[in-house]
Biopython code that builds the backbone (N, CA, C, O; Angstrom):
import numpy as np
from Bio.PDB.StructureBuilder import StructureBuilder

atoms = [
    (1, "UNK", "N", (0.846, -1.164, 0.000)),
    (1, "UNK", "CA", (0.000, 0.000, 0.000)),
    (1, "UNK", "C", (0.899, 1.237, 0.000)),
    (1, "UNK", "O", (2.034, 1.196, 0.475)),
    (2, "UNK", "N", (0.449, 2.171, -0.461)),
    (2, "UNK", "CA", (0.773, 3.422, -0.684)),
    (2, "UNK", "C", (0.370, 4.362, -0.173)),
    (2, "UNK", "O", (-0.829, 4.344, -0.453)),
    (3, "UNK", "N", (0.642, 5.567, 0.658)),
    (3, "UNK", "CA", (0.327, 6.499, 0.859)),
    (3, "UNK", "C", (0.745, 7.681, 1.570)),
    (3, "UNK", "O", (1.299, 7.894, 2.649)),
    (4, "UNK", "N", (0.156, 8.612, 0.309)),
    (4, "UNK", "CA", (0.567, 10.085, -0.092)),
    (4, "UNK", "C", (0.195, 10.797, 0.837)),
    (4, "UNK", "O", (-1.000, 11.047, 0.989)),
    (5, "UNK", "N", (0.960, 11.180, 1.493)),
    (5, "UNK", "CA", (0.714, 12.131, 2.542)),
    (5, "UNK", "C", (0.615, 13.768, 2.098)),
    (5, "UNK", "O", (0.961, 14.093, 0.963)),
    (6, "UNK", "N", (0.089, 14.837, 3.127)),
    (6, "UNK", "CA", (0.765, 16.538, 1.963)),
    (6, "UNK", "C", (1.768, 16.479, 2.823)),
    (6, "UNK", "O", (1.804, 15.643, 3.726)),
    (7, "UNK", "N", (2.903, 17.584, 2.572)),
    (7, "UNK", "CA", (3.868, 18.022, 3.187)),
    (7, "UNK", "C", (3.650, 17.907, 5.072)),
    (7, "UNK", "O", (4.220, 17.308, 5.983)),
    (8, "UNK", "N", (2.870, 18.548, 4.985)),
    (8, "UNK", "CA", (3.217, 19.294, 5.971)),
    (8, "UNK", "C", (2.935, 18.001, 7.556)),
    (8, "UNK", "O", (3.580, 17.910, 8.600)),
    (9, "UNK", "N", (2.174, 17.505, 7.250)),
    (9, "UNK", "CA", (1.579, 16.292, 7.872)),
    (9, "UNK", "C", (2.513, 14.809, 8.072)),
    (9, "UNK", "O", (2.580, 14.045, 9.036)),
    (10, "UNK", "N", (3.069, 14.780, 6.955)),
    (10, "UNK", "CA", (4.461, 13.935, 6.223)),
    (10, "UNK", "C", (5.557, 14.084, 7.991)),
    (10, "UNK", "O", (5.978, 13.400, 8.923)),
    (11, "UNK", "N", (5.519, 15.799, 7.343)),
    (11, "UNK", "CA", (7.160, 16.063, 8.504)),
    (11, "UNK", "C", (6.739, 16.411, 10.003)),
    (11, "UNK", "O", (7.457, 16.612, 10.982)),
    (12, "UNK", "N", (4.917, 16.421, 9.835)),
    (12, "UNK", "CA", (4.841, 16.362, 11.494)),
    (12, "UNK", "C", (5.139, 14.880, 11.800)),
    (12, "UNK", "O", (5.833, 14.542, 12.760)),
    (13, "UNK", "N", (4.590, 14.031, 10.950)),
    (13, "UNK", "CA", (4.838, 12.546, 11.364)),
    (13, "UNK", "C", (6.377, 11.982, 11.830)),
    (13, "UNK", "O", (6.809, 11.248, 12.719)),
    (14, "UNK", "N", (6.935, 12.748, 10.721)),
    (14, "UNK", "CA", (8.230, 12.510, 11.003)),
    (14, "UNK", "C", (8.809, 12.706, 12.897)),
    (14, "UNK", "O", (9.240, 11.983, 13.794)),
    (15, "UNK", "N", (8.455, 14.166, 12.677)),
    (15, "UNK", "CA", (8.805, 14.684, 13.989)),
    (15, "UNK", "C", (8.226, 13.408, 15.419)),
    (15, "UNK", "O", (8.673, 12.725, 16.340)),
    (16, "UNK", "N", (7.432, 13.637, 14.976)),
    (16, "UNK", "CA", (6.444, 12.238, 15.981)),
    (16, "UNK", "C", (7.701, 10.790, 16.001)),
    (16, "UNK", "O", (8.324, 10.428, 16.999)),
    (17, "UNK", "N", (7.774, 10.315, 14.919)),
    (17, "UNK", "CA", (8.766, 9.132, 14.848)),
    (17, "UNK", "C", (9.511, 9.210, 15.594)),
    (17, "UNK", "O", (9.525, 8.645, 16.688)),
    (18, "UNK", "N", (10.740, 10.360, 14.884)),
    (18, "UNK", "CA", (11.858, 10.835, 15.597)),
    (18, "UNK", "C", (11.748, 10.844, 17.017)),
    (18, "UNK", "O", (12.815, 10.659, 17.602)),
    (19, "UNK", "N", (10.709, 11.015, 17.744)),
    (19, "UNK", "CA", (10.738, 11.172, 19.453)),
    (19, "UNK", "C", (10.269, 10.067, 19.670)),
    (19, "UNK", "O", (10.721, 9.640, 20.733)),
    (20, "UNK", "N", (9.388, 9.181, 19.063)),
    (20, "UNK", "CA", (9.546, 7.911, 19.688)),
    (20, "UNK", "C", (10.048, 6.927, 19.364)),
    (20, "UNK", "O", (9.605, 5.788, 19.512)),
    (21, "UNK", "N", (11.080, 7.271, 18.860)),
    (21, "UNK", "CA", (12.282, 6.289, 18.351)),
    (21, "UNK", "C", (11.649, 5.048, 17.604)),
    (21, "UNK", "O", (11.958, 3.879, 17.832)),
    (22, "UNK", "N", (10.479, 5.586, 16.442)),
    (22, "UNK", "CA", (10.102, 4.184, 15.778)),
    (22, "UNK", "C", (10.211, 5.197, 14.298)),
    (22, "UNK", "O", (10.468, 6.390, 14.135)),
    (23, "UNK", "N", (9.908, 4.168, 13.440)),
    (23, "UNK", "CA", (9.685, 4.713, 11.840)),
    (23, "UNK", "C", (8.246, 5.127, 11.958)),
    (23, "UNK", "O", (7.393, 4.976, 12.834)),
    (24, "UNK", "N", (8.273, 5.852, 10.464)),
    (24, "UNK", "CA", (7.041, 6.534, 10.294)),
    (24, "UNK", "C", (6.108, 5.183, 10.231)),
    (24, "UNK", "O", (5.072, 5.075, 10.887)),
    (25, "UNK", "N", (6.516, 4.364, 9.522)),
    (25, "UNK", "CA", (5.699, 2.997, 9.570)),
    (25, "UNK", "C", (5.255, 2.241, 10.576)),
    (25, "UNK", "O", (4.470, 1.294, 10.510)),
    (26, "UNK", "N", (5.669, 2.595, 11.303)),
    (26, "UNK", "CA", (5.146, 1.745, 12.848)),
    (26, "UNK", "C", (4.145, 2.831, 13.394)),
    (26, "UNK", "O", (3.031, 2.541, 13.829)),
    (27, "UNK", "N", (4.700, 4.235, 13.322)),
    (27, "UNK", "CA", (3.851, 4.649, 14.249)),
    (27, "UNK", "C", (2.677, 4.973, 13.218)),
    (27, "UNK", "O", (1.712, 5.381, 13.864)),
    (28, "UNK", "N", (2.400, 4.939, 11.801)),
    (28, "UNK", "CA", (1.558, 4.646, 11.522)),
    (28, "UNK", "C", (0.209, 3.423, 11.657)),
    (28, "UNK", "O", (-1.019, 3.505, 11.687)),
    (29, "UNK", "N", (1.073, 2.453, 11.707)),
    (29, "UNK", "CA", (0.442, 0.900, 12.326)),
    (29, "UNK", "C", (-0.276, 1.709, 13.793)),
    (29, "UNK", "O", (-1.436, 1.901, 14.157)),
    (30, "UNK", "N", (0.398, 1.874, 14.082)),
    (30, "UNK", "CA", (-0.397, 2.257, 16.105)),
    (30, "UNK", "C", (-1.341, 3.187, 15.655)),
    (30, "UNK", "O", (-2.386, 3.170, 16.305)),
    (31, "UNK", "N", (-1.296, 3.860, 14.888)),
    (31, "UNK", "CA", (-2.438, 5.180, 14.706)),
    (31, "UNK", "C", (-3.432, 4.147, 14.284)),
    (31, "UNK", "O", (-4.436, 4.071, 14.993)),
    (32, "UNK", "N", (-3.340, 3.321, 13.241)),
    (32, "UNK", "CA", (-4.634, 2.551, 12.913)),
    (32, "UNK", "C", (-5.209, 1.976, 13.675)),
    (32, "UNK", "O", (-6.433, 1.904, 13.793)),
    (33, "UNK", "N", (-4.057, 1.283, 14.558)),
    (33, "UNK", "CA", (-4.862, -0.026, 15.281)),
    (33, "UNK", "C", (-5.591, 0.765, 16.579)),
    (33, "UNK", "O", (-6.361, 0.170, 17.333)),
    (34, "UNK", "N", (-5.189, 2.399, 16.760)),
    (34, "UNK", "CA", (-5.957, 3.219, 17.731)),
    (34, "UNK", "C", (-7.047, 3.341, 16.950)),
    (34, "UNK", "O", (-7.711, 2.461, 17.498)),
    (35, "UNK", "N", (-7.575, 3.646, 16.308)),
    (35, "UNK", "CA", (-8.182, 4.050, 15.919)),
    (35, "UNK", "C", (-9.509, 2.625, 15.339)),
    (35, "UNK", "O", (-10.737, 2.701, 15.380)),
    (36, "UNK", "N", (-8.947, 1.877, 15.024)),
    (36, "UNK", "CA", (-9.456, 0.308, 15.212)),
    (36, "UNK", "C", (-10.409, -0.338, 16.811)),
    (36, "UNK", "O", (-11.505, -0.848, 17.045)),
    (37, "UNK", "N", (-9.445, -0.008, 17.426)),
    (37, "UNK", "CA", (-9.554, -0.182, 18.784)),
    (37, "UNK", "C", (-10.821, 0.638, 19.465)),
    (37, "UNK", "O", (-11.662, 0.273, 20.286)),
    (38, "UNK", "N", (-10.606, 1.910, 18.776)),
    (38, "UNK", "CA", (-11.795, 2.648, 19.223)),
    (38, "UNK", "C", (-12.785, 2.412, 18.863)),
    (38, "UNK", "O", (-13.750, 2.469, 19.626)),
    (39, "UNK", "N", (-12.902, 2.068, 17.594)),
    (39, "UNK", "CA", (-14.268, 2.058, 17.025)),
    (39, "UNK", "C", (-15.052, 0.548, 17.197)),
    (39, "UNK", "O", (-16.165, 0.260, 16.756)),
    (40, "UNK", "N", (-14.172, -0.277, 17.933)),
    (40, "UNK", "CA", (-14.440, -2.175, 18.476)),
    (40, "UNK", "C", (-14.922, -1.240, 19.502)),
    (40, "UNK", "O", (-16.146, -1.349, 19.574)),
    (41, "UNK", "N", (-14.386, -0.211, 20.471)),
    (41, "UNK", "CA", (-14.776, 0.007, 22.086)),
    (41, "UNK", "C", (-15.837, 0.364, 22.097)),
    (41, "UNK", "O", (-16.608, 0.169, 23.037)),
    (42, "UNK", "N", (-16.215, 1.189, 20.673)),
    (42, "UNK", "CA", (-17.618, 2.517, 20.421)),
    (42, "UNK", "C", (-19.247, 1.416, 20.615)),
    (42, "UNK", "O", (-20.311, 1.650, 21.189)),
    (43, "UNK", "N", (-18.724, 0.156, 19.795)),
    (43, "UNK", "CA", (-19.129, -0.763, 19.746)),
    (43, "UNK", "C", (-20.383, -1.842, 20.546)),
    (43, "UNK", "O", (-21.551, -2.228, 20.606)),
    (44, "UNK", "N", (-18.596, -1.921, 21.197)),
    (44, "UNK", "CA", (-18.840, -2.656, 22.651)),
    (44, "UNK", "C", (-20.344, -1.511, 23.774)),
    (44, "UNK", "O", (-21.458, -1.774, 24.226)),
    (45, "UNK", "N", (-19.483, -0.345, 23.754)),
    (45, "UNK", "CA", (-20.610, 0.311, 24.768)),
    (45, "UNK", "C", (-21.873, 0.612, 24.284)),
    (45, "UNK", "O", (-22.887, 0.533, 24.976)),
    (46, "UNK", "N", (-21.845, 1.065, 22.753)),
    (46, "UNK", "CA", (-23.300, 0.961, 22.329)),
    (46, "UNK", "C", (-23.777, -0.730, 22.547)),
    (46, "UNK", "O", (-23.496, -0.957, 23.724)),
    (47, "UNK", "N", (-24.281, -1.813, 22.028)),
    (47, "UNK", "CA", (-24.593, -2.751, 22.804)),
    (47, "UNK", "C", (-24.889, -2.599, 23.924)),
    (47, "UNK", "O", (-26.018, -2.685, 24.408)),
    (48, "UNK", "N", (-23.615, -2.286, 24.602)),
    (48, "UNK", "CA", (-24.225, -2.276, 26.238)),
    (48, "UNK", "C", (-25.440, -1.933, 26.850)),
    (48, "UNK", "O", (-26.320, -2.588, 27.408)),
    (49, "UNK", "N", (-25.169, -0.053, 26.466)),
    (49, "UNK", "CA", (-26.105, 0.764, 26.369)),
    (49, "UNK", "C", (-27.614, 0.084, 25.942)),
    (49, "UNK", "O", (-28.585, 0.076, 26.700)),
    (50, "UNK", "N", (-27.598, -0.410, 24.743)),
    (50, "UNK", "CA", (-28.715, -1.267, 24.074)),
    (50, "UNK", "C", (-28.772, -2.283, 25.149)),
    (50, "UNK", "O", (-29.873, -1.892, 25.537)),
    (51, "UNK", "N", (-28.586, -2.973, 25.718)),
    (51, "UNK", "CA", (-28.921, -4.137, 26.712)),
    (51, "UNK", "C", (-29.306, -3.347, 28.162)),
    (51, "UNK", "O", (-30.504, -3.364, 28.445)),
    (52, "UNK", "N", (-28.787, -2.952, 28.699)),
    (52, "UNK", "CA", (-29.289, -2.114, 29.751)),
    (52, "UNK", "C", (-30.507, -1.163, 29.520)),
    (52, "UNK", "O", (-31.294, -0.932, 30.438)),
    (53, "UNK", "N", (-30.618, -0.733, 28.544)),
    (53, "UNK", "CA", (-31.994, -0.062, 28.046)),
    (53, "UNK", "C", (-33.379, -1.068, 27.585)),
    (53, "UNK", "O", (-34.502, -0.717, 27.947)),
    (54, "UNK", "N", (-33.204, -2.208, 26.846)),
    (54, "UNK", "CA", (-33.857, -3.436, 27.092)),
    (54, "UNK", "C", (-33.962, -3.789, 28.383)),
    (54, "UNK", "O", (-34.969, -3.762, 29.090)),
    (55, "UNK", "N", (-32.475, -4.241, 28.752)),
    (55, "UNK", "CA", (-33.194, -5.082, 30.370)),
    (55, "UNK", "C", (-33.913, -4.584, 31.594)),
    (55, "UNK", "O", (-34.683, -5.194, 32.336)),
    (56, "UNK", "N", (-33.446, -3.203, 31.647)),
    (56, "UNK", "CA", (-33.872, -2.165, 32.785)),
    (56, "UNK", "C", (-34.885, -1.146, 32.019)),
    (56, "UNK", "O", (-34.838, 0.079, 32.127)),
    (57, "UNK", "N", (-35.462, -1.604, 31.523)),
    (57, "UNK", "CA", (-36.654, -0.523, 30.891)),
    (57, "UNK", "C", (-37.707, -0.166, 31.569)),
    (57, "UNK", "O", (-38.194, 0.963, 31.502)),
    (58, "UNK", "N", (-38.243, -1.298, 32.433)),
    (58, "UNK", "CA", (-39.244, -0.797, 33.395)),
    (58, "UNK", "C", (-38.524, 0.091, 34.382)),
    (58, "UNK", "O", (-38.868, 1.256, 34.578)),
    (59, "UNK", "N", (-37.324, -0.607, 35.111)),
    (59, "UNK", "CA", (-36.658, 0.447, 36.072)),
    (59, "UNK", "C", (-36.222, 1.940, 35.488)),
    (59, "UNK", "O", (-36.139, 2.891, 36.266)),
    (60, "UNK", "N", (-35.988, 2.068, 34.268)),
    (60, "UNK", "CA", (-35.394, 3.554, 34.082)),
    (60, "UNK", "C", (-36.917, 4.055, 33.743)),
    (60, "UNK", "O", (-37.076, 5.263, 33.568)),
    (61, "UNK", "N", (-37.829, 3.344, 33.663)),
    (61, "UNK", "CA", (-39.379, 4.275, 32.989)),
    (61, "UNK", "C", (-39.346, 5.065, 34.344)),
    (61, "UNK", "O", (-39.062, 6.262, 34.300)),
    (62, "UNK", "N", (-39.687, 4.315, 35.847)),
    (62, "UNK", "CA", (-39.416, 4.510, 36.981)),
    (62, "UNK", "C", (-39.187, 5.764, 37.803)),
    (62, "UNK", "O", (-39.777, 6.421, 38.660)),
    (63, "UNK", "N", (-37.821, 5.784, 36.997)),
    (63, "UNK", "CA", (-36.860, 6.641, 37.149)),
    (63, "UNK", "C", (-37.295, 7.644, 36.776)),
    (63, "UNK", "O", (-37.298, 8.635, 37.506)),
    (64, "UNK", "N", (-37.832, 7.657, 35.401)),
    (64, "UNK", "CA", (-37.940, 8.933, 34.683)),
    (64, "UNK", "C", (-39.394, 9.783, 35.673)),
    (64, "UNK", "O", (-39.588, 10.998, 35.714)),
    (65, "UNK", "N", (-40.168, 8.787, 36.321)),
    (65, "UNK", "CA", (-41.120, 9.813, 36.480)),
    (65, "UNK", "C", (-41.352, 10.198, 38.304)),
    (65, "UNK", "O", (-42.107, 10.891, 38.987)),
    (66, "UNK", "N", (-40.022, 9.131, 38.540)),
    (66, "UNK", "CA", (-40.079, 10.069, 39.854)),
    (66, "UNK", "C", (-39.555, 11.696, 39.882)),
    (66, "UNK", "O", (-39.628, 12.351, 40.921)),
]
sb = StructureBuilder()
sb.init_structure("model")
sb.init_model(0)
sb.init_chain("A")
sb.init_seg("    ")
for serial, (resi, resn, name, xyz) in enumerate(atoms, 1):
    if name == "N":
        sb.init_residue(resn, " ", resi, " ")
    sb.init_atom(name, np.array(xyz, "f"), 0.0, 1.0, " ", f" {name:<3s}", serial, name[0])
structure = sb.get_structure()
């Protein structure tokens, strides 16, 4: 894979590398798999959210009108 970065973004990355002593290629890998990671977590809590709103539906109706 390929990819074209603009300038300016290129040599912030760089700068980024350079301080954490990896290549632009790695710390590209970690940006994805953050970003991967997040959107499995976004996931996970919607579900949740969705199950707790199913299971506790009478209790939060409850809630709402005390």
């Amino acid at each position: 894979m390929t990819v074209r970065l603009p300038a300016e973004l290129d040599a912030k990355l760089e700068e980024i590398a350079a301080a954490e002593h990896v290549s632009k290629h790695a710390l590209l890998l970690q940006g994805a798999q953050l970003i991967a990671a997040r959107r499995d977590r976004g996931a996970q809590i919607a579900e949740a959210v969705d199950f707790v709103r199913a299971h506790d539906a009478e209790l939060l109706e409850r809630l709402a009108d005390a």
